[in-house]
SERO-4910 file (N, C-alpha, C, O; in steps of 0.05 Angstrom, whole numbers):
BEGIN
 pado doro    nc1    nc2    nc3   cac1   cac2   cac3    cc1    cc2    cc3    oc1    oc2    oc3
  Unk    A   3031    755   1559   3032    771   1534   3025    800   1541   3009    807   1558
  Unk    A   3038    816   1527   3038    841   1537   3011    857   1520   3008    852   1496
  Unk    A   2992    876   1535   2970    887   1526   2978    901   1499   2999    914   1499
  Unk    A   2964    899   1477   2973    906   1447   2948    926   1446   2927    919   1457
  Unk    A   2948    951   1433   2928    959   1426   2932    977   1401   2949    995   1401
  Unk    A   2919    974   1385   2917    989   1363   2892    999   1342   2872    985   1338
  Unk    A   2896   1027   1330   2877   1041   1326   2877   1038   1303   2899   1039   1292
  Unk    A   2849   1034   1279   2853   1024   1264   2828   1028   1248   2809   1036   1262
  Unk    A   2822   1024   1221   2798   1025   1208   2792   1006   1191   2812   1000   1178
  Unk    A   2767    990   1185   2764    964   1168   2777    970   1147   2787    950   1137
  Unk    A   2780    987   1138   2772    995   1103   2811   1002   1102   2822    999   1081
  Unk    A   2824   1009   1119   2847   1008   1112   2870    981   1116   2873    967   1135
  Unk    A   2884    981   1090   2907    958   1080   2925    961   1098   2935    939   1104
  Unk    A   2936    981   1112   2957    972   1135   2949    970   1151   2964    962   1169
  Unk    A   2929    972   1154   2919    961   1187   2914    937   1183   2924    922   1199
  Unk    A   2899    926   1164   2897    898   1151   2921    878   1153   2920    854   1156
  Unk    A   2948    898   1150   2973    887   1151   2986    881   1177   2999    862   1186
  Unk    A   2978    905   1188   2992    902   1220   2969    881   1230   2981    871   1249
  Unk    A   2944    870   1229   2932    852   1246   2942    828   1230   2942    807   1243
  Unk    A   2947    827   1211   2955    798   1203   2976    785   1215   2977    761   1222
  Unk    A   2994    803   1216   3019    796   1228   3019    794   1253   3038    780   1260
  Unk    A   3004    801   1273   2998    793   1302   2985    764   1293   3001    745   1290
  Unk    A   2959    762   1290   2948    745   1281   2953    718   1273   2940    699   1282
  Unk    A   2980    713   1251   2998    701   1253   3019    696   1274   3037    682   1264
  Unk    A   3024    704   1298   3040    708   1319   3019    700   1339   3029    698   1362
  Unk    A   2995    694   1339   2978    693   1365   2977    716   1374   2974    714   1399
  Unk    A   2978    735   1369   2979    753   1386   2944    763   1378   2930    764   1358
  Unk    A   2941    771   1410   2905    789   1410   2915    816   1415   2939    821   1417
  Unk    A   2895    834   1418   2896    867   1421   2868    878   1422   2850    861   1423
  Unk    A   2863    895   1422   2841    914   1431   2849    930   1403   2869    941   1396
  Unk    A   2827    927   1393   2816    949   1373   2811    977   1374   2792    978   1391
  Unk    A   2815    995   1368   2804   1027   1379   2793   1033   1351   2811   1035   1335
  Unk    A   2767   1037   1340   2759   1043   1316   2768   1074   1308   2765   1093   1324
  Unk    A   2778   1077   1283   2778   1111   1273   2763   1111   1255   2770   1095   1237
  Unk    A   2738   1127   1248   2722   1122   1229   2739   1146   1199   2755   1164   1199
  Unk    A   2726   1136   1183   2745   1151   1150   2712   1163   1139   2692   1151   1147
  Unk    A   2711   1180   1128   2693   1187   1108   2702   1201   1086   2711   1224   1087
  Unk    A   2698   1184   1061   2707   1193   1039   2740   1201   1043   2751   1222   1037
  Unk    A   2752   1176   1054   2787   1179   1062   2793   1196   1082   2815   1194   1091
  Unk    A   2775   1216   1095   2780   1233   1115   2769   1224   1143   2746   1218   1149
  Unk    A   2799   1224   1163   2800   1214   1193   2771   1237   1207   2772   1262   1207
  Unk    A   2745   1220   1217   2735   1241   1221   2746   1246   1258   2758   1229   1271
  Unk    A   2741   1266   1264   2751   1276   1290   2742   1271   1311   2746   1285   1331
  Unk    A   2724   1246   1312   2708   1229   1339   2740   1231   1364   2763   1238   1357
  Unk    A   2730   1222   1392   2740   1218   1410   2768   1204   1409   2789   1209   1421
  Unk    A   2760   1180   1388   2779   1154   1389   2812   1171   1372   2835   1162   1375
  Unk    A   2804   1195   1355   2817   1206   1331   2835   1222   1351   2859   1216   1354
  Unk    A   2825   1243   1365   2838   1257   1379   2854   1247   1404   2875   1257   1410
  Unk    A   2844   1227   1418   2867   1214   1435   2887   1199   1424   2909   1195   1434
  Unk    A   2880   1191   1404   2905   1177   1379   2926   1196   1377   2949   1188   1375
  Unk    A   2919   1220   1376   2941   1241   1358   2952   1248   1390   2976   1245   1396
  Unk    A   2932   1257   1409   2952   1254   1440   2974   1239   1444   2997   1244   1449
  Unk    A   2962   1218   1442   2983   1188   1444   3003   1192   1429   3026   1188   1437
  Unk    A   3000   1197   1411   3021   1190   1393   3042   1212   1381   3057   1209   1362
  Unk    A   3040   1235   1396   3045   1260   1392   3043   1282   1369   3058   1301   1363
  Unk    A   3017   1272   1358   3007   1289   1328   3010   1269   1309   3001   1280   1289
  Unk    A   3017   1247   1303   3017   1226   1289   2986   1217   1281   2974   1204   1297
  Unk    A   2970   1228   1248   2951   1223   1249   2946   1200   1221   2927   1200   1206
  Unk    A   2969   1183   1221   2967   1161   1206   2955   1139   1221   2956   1140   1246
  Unk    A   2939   1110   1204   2931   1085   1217   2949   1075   1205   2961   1082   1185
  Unk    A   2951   1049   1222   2945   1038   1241   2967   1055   1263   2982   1073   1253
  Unk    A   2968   1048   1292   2981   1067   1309   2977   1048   1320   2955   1037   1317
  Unk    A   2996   1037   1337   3007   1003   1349   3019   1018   1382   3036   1036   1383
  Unk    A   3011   1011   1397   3008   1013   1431   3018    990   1442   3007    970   1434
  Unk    A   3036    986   1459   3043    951   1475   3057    962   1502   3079    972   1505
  Unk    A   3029    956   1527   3039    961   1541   3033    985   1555   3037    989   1579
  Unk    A   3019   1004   1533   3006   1033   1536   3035   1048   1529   3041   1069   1541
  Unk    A   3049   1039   1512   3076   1052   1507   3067   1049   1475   3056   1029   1464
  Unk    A   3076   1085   1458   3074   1087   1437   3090   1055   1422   3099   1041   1440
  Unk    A   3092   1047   1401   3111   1020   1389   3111   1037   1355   3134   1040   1346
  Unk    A   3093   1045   1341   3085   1056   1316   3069   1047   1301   3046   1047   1309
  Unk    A   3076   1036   1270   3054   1030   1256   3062   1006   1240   3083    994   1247
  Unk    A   3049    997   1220   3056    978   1213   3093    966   1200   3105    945   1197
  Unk    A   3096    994   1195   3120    992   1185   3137    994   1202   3159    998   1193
  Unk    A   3135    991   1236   3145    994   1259   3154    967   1259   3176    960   1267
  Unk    A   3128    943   1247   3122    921   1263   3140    911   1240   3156    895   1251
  Unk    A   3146    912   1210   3157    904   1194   3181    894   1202   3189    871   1208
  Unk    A   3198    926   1203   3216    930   1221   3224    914   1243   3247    915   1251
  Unk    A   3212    902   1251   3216    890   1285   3215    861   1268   3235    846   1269
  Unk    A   3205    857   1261   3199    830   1245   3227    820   1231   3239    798   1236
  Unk    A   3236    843   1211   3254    837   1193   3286    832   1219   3306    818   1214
  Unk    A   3283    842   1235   3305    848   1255   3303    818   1282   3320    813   1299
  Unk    A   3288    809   1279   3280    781   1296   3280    792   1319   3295    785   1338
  Unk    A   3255    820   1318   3253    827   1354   3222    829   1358   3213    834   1380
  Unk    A   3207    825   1338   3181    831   1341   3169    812   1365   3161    820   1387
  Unk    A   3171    785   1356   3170    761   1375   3180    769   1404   3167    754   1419
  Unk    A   3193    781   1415   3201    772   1438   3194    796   1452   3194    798   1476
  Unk    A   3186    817   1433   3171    847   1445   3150    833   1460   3149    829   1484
  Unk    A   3128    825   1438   3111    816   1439   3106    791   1463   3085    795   1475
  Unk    A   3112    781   1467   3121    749   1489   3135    755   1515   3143    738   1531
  Unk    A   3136    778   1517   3152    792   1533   3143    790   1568   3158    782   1586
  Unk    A   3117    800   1570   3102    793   1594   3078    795   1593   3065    812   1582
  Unk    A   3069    771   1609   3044    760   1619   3023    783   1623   3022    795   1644
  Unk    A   3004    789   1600   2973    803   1609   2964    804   1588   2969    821   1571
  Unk    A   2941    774   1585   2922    767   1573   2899    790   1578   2893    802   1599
  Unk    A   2884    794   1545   2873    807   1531   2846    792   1532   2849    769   1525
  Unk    A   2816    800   1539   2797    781   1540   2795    788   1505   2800    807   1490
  Unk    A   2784    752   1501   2784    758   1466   2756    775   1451   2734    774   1462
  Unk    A   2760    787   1432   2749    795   1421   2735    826   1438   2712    835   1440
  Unk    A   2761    833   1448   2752    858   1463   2764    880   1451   2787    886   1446
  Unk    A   2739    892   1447   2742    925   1425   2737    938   1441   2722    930   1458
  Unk    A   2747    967   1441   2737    990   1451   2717   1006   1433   2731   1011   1413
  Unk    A   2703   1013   1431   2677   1029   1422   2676   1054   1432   2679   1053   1456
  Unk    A   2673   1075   1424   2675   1097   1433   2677   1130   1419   2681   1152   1430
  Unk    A   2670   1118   1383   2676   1140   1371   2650   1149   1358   2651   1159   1336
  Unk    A   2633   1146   1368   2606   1151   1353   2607   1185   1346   2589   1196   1334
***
């Protein structure tokens, strides 16, 4: 299984959406927390390499497979509605230890 990672906040519904749908798929990933205050991305570590990555893209969730941009939840819809999400995903072998988050935006 190919490394999934995505950046994401409790409190937001598409990110809620994009983990379900892995979730349902078996699929694991690595968490990257973005913290919100009062709706605003605050600008910790995890915020600013997001927008690196992703080339100024400062929407959540922000979906990684592979360490290759993929998008956001409406990326994964997309891939879903098209019968390619599955085989992105299943694609190659590198197991994720479970329940492994990255921490890092204090």
């Amino acid at each position: 299984m190919p490394k999934v990672e995505i950046y994401l906040s409790p409190f937001c519904g598409y990110c809620w959406k994009a983990r379900l749908m892995l979730w349902r798929k078996g699929i694991r990933y690595t968490k990257i927390p973005i913290r919100f205050y009062f709706g605003f991305k605050l600008p910790t570590a995890n915020f600013k390499e997001m927008l690196r990555r992703t080339g100024g893209d400062g929407t959540i969730p922000q979906i990684f497979v592979d360490g290759e941009y993929l998008g956001t939840e409406e990326t994964l819809d997309e891939l879903e509605r098209r019968g390619e999400l599955e085989k992105l995903l299943t694609a190659v072998p590198n197991p994720i230890t479970k329940g492994e988050t990255r921490h890092g935006s204090r």
